[in-house]
C-alpha positions in Angstrom: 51.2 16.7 -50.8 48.5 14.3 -50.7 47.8 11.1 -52.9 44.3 11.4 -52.7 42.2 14.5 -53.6 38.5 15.7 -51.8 36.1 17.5 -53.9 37.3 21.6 -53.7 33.6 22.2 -52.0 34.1 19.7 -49.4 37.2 21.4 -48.9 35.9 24.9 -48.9 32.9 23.2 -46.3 35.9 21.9 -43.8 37.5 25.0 -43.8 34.2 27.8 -43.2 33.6 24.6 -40.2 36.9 24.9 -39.0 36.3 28.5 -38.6 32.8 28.8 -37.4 33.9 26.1 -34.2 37.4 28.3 -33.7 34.8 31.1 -33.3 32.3 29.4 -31.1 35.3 28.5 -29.1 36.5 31.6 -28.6 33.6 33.0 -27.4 32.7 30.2 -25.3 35.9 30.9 -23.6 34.9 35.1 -23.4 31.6 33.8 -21.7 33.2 31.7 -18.9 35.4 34.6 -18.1 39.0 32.6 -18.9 40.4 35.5 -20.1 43.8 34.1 -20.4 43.1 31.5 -22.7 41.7 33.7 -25.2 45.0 34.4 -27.0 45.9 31.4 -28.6 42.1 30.5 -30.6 41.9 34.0 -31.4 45.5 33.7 -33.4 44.0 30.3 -34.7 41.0 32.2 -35.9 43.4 34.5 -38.0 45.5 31.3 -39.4 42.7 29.6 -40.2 41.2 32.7 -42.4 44.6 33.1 -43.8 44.4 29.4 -44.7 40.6 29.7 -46.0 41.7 32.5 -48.5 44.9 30.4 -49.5 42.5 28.5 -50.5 40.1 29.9 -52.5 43.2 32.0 -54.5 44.4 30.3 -57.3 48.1 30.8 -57.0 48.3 28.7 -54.0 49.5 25.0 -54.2 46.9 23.0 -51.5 49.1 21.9 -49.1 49.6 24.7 -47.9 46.7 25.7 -46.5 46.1 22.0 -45.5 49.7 22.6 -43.7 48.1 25.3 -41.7 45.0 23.8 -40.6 46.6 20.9 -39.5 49.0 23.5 -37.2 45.8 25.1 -35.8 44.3 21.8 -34.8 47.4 20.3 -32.9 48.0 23.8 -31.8 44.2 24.1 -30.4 44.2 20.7 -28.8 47.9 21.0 -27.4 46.8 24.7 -25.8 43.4 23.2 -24.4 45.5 20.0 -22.9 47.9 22.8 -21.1 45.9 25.2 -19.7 43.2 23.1 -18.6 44.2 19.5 -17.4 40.9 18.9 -16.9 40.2 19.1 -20.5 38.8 15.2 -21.7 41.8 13.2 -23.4 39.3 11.9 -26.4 40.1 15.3 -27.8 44.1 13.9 -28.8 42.1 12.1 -31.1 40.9 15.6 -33.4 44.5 16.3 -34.7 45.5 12.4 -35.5 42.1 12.3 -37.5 43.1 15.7 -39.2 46.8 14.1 -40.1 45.7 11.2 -41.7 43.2 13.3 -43.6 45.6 15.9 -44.6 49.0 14.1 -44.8 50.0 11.2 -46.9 50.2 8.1 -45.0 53.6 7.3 -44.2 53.8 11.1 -42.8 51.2 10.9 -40.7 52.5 7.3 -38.8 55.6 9.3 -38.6 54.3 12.6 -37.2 52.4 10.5 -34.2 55.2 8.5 -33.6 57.8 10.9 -32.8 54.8 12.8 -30.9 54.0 10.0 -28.4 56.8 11.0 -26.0 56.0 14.6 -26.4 52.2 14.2 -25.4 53.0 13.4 -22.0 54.9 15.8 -21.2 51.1 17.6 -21.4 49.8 17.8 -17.5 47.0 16.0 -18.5 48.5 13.3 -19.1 51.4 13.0 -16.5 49.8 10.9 -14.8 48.5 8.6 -17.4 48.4 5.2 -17.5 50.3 2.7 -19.7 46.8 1.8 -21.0 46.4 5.4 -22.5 49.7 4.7 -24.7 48.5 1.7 -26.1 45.5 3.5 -27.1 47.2 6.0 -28.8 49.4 3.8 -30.8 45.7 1.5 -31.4 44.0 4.6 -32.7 46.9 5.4 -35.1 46.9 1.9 -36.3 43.3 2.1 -37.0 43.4 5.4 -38.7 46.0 4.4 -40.9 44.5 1.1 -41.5 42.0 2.5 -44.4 44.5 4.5 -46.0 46.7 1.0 -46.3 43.8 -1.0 -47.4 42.6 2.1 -50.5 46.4 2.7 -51.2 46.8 -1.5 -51.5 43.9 -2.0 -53.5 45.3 1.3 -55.9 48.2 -1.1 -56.1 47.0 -3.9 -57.6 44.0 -1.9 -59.8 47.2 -0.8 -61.0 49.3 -3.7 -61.7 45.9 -5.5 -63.4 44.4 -2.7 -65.3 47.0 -1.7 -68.6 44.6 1.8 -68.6 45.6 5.1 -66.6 43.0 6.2 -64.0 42.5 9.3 -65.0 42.8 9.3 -68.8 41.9 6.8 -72.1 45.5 6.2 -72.0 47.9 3.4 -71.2 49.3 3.7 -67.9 53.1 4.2 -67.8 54.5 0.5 -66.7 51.9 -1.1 -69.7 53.2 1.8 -71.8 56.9 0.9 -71.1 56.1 -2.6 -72.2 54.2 -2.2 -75.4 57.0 0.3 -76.4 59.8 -2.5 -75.7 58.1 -4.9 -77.9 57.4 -2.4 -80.3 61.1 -1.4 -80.1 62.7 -5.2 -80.1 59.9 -5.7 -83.4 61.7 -2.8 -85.5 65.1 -4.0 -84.8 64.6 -7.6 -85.7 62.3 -6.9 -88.9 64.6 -3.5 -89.5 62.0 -1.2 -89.2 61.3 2.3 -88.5 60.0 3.6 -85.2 58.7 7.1 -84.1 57.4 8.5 -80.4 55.9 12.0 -80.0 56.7 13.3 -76.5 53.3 15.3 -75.7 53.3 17.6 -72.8 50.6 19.7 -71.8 51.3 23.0 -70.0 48.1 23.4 -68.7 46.9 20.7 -66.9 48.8 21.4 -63.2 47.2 25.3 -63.9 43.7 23.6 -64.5 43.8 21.2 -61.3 45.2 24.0 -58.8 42.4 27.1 -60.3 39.5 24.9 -61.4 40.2 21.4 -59.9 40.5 17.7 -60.9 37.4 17.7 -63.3 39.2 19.8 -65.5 42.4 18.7 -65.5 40.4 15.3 -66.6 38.8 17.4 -69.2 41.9 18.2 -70.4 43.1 15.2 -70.3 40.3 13.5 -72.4 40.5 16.1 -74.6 44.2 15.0 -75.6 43.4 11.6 -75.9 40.1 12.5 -78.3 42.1 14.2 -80.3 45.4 11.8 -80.9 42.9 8.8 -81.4 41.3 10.8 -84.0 44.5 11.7 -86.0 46.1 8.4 -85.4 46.2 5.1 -86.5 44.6 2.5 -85.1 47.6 0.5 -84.0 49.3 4.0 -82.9 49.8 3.9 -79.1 49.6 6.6 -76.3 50.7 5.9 -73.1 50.7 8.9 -69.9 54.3 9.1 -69.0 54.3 11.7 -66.3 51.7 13.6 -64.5 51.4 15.8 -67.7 53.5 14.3 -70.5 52.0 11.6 -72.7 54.2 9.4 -75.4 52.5 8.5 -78.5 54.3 5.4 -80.1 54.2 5.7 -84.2 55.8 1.7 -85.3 56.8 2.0 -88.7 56.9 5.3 -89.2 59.6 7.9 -90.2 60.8 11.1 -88.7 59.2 13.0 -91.3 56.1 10.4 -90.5 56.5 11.9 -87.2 56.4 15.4 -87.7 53.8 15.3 -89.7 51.7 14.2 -87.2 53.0 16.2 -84.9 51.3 19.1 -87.4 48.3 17.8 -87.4 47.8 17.0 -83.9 48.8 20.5 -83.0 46.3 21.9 -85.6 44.0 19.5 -84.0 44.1 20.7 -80.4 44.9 24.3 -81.4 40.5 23.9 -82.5 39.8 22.1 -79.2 38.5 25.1 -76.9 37.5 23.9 -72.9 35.3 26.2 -70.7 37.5 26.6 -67.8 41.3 26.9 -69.9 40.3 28.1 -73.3 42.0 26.9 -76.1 44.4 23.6 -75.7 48.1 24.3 -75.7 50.2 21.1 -76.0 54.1 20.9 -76.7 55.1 17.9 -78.9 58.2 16.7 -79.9 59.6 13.3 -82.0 62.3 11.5 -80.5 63.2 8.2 -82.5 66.0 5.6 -81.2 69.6 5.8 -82.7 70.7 3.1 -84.2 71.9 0.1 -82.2 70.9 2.3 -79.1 70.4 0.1 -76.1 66.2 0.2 -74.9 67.2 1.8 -71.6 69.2 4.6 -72.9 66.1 5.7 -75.2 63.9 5.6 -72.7 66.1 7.8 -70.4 66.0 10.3 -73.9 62.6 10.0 -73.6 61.8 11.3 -70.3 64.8 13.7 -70.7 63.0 15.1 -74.1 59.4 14.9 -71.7 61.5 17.1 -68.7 62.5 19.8 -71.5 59.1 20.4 -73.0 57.8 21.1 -69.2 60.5 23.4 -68.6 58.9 27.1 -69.5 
């Protein structure tokens, strides 16, 4: 759900906080004596424990326990606002934080626009002022404004550097190009040209259990291994999130599938800590001929959508 990804202990450390100041809430609350207003953070205490073991199981994609604590915080704030007008209006400010840190960006300017006429129909802020509007449309402004800047600067890292961010491997628009030129260079000096579409099974199982150090692990492990079988003019390129291409110019189909073999044999070895031994699913897909560039490309990443389907 999110572009950008926090350490899993930081994530774990947010969620035992979110719990422990639900908890001091609640009993803050018991100790005044407003009895009435105990219902709603004791139900958050239960989401947010649901959400906290969401979280540590394995099964569980991460948005959505993220989903949930970002419920419990608007919820929190919201019930506060309502039940207590007298409750400080800096504390609107908790759940827009909590968006921007748990939504991508465009969702969260979204979520607080459509919520600015709902806010006031809060007690609290009944009354308000213009001046409190303006505030709340500043704050969102400059909560998303460090989100545009990292996502902008992502942008052009990405349009300067040829490499993928996460791997020793081309990234897919300087992939697309090298295999153009590679293509347009067999057709005029009527040469052969292989790709090997790689996909690895494993690496959305290894992010969501262990986390993004050893889906990078696996990762690296790929590349190790293909630069070590291949050629030194041999390209790889990361198509997808977990599909690779390897680009084999002047090379056969039988070229191909023999180093398909040894690749496989090769990461077959490769044992990792956290997901054992390295599966990988490769296949050779070579152009037709007189095949427009476009067209083998969209056989390309139809061959790369096959391999990931179990």
């Amino acid at each position: 759900m999110t572009q950008h990804h926090f350490p899993r202990q930081l994530v774990t450390l947010a969620y035992i906080a979110s719990i422990a100041l639900m908890g001091s809430y609640t009993v803050w609350l018991y100790a005044m004596g407003e009895y009435r207003d105990l219902v709603m953070p004791s139900f958050m205490i239960l989401l947010l424990l649901a959400a906290f073991l969401l979280h540590l199981g394995q099964d569980m994609r991460a948005h959505l326990p993220r989903l949930v604590l970002l419920f419990c915080t608007y919820t929190s704030v919201i019930a506060a606002l309502y039940y207590q007008p007298e409750t400080p209006l800096i504390w609107i400010g908790l759940p827009m934080t909590a968006a921007f840190l748990l939504l991508p960006l465009l969702s969260a300017v979204l979520l607080h626009m459509v919520l600015i006429p709902l806010w006031w129909l809060m007690p609290a802020l009944a009354q308000a002022s213009p001046t409190l509007v303006m505030g709340y449309v500043a704050l969102a402004l400059l909560l998303a404004l460090p989100r545009w800047e990292h996502a902008r600067r992502r942008a052009l890292l990405r349009a300067t550097d040829p490499n993928d961010s996460e791997c020793d491997a081309y990234h897919i628009d300087t992939l697309k190009e090298r295999l153009h030129s590679e293509y347009q260079r067999a057709d005029m000096l009527n040469q052969r040209l292989a790709v090997l579409v790689i996909h690895l099974p494993q690496r959305d199982m290894a992010e969501e259990q262990f986390g993004a150090r050893a889906a990078q692990a696996l990762l690296g492990a790929l590349c190790t291994e293909v630069y070590s079988c291949c050629r030194d003019h041999d390209l790889l390129g990361r198509a997808d999130n977990a599909t690779f291409w390897l680009v084999l110019p002047d090379t056969s189909e039988s070229g191909a599938l023999l180093v398909r073999d040894r690749l496989q044999r090769a990461l077959s070895r490769r044992v990792l800590v956290e997901t054992g031994q390295c599966e990988a699913r490769i296949a050779a897909c070579l152009p037709c001929p007189k095949e427009d560039f476009e067209h083998y490309l969209q056989r390309l990443e139809n061959r790369g959508n096959a391999l990931a389907t179990p």
